[in-house]
C-alpha positions as CSV (number, residue, x, y, z in Angstrom):
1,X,119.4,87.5,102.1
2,X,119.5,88.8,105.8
3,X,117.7,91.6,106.2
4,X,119.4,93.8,109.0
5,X,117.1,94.6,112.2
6,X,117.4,98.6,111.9
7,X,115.2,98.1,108.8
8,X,113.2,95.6,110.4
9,X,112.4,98.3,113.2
10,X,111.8,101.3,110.4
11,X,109.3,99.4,108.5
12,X,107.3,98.5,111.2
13,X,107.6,102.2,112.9
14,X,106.3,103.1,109.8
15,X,103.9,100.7,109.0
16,X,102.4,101.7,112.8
17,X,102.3,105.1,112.2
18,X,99.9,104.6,108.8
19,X,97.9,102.2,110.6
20,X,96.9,104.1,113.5
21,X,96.2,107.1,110.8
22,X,93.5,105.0,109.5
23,X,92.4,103.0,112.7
24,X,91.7,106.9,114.8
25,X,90.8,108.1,111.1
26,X,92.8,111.6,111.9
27,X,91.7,112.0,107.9
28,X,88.5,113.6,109.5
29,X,91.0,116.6,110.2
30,X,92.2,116.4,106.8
31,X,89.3,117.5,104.7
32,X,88.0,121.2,103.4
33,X,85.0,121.1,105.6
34,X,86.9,120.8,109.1
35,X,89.4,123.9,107.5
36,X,86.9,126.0,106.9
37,X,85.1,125.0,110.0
38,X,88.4,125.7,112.4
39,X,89.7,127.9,109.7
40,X,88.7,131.3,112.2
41,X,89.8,129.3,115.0
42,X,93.7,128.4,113.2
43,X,94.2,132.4,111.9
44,X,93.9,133.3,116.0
45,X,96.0,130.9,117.2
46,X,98.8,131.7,114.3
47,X,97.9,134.9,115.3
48,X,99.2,134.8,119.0
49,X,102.1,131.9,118.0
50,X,103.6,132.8,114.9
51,X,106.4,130.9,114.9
52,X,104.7,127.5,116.6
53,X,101.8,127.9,113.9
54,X,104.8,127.7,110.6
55,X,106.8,125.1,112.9
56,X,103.7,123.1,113.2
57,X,102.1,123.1,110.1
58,X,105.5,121.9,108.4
59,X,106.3,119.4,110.6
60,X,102.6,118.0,110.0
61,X,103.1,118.4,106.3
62,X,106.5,116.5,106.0
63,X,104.9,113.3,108.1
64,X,102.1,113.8,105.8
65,X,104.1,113.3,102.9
66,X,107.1,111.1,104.3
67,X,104.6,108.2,105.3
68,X,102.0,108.9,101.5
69,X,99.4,109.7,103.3
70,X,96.2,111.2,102.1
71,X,95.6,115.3,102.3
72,X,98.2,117.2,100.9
73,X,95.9,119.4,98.9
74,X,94.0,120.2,102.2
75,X,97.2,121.2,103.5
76,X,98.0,123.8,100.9
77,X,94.8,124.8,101.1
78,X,95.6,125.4,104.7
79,X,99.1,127.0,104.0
80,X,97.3,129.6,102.1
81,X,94.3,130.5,104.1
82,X,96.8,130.9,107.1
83,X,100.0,132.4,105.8
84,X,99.1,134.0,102.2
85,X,100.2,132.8,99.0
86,X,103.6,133.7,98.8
87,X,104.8,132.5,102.5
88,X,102.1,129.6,102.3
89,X,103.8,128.1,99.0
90,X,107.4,128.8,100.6
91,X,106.3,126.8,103.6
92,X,104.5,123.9,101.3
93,X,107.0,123.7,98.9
94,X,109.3,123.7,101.8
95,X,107.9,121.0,103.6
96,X,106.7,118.8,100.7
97,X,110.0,118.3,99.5
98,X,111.2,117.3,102.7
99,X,108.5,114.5,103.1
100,X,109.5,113.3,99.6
101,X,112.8,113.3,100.4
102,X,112.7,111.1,103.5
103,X,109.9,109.0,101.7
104,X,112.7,108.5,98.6
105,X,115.5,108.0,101.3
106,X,113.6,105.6,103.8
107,X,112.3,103.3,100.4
108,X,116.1,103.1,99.4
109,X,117.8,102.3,102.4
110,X,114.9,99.5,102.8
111,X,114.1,98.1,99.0
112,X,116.3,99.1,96.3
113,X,119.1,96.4,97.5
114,X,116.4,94.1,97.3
115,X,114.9,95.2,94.0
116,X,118.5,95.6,92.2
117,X,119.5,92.1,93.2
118,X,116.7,90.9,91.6
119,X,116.1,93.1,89.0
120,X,119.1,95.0,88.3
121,X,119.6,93.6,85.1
122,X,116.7,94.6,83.3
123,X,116.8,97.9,85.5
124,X,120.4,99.0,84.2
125,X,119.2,100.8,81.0
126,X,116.5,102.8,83.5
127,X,118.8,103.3,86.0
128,X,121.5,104.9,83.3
129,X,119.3,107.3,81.7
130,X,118.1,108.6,85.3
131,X,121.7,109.3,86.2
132,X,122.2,111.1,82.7
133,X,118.9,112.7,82.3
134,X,116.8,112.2,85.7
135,X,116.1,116.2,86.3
136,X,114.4,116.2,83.3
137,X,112.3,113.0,83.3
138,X,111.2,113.8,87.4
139,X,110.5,117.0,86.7
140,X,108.1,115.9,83.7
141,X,106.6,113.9,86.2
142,X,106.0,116.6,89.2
143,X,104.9,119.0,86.7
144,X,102.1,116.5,85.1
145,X,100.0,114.6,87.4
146,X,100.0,111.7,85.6
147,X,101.3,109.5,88.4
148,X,100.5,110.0,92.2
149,X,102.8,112.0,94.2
150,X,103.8,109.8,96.6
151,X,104.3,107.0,93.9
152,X,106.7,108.8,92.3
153,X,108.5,109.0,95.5
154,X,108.7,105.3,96.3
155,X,109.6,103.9,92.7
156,X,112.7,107.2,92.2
157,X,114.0,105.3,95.8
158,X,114.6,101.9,93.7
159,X,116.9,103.5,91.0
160,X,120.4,105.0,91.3
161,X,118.7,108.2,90.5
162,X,121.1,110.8,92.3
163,X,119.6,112.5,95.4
164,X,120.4,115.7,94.7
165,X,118.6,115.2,91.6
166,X,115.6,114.2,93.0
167,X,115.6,117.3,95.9
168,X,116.3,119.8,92.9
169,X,113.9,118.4,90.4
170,X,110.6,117.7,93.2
171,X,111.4,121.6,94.3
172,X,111.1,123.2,91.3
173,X,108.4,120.8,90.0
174,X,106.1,120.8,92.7
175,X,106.4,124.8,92.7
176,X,103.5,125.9,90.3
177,X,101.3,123.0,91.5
178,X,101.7,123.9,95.0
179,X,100.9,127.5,94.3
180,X,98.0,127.4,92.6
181,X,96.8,125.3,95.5
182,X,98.1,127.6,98.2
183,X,96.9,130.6,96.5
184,X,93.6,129.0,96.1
185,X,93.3,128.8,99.6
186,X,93.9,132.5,100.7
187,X,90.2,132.7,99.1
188,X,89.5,129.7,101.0
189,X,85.7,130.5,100.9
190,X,85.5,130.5,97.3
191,X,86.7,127.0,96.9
192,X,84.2,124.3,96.8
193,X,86.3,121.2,96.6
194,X,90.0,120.6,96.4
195,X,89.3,118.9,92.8
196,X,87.7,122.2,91.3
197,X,91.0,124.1,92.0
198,X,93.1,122.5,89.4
199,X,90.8,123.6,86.3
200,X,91.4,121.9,82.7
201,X,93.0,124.8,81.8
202,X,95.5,125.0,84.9
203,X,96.6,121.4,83.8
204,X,96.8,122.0,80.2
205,X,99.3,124.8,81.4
206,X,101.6,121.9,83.5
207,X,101.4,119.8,80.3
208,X,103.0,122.3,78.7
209,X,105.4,123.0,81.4
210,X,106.6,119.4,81.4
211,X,107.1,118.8,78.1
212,X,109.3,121.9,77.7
213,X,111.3,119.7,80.3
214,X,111.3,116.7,78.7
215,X,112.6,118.4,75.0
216,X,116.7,118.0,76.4
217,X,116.1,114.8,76.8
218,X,114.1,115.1,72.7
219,X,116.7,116.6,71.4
220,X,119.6,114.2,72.7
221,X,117.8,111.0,71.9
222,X,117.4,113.0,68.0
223,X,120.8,113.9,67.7
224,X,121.7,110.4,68.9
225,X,119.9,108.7,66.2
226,X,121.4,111.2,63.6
227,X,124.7,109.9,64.7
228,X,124.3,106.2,64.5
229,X,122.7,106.7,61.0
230,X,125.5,108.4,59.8
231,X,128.1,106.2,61.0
């Protein structure tokens, strides 16, 4: 199979940009010591640029996400110790599903013809109940952290799962996550680590959340077995 030089150039842009993440290690920036450290030094400077601040902070967010790198919870923390809870999980929410997006996007425009030629057999059944009942199953998924974020991205670009589903399901998902984060970080003094802010009891609550999403899909597979037992 020939693969096509614009995807030859994309993968390697993007390979590039992860590398020279790691090789400067720009992480440093990324954790909750150097926020709180500049944390003063980032409310003046959205104080006097208002607009650049938001602009900025999103744009770093969505390549943050788009290429899976690590600290998006530092980056709601951030949202909310700079623009409040409410604004800072409008921005985040914002800009996280825009990274996700172009992360689902760039993975199926470079693998899933790959993946499908090989695979598409044994992926057909998957790939039917995500165009039937995909909202459900990837909001289950945003809501529960059982699977990293940016995995979820990457495998949802190898099925037929519809793009709009995907945008509307990682919004509303990633909503209740991304405020208790964001709102966490409006107290950003109080919080110790970025682990401690999602209690036992804070996930328990997301469990619950996504299974109430996943009881459609419950209920259809129920009433579907009713019906082939009766015929």
């Amino acid at each position: 199979m020939t693969v096509q030089p614009q995807k030859i150039v994309l993968l390697v842009l993007a390979v590039a940009a992860i590398a020279l993440f790691f090789v400067f290690d720009l992480g440093r920036f990324l954790t909750l010591a150097a926020l709180k450290a500049n944390h003063q030094a980032l409310v003046d400077f959205h104080h006097a640029h208002r607009l650049l601040t938001v602009a900025g902070f999103m744009t770093l967010y969505i390549v943050q996400t788009a290429l899976s790198l690590p600290g998006a919870a530092i980056l709601s923390l951030a949202a909310g110790a700079l623009f409040g809870a409410i604004a800072g999980t409008v921005y985040a929410v914002i800009a996280a599903t825009i990274g996700a997006t172009a992360a689902f996007l760039v993975t199926r425009y470079l693998l899933r013809d790959a993946v499908l030629s090989r695979f598409g057999g044994r992926l057909e059944g998957i790939n039917r109940e995500l165009e039937q009942r995909g909202f459900n199953y990837l909001l289950f998924l945003r809501l529960v952290p059982v699977f990293p974020f940016f995995l979820i991205n990457l495998a949802a670009g190898l099925t037929r799962l519809p793009l709009r589903t995907f945008v509307l399901a990682t919004t509303v998902g990633i909503i209740p996550g991304g405020f208790v984060y964001v709102n966490a970080g409006a107290s950003l003094a109080t919080v110790d680590s970025p682990a401690a802010v999602a209690s036992p009891r804070v996930l328990g609550s997301f469990v619950l959340l996504g299974l109430f999403a996943l009881v459609p899909v419950i209920c259809s597979r129920w009433k579907g077995r009713g019906k082939g037992g009766n015929q």
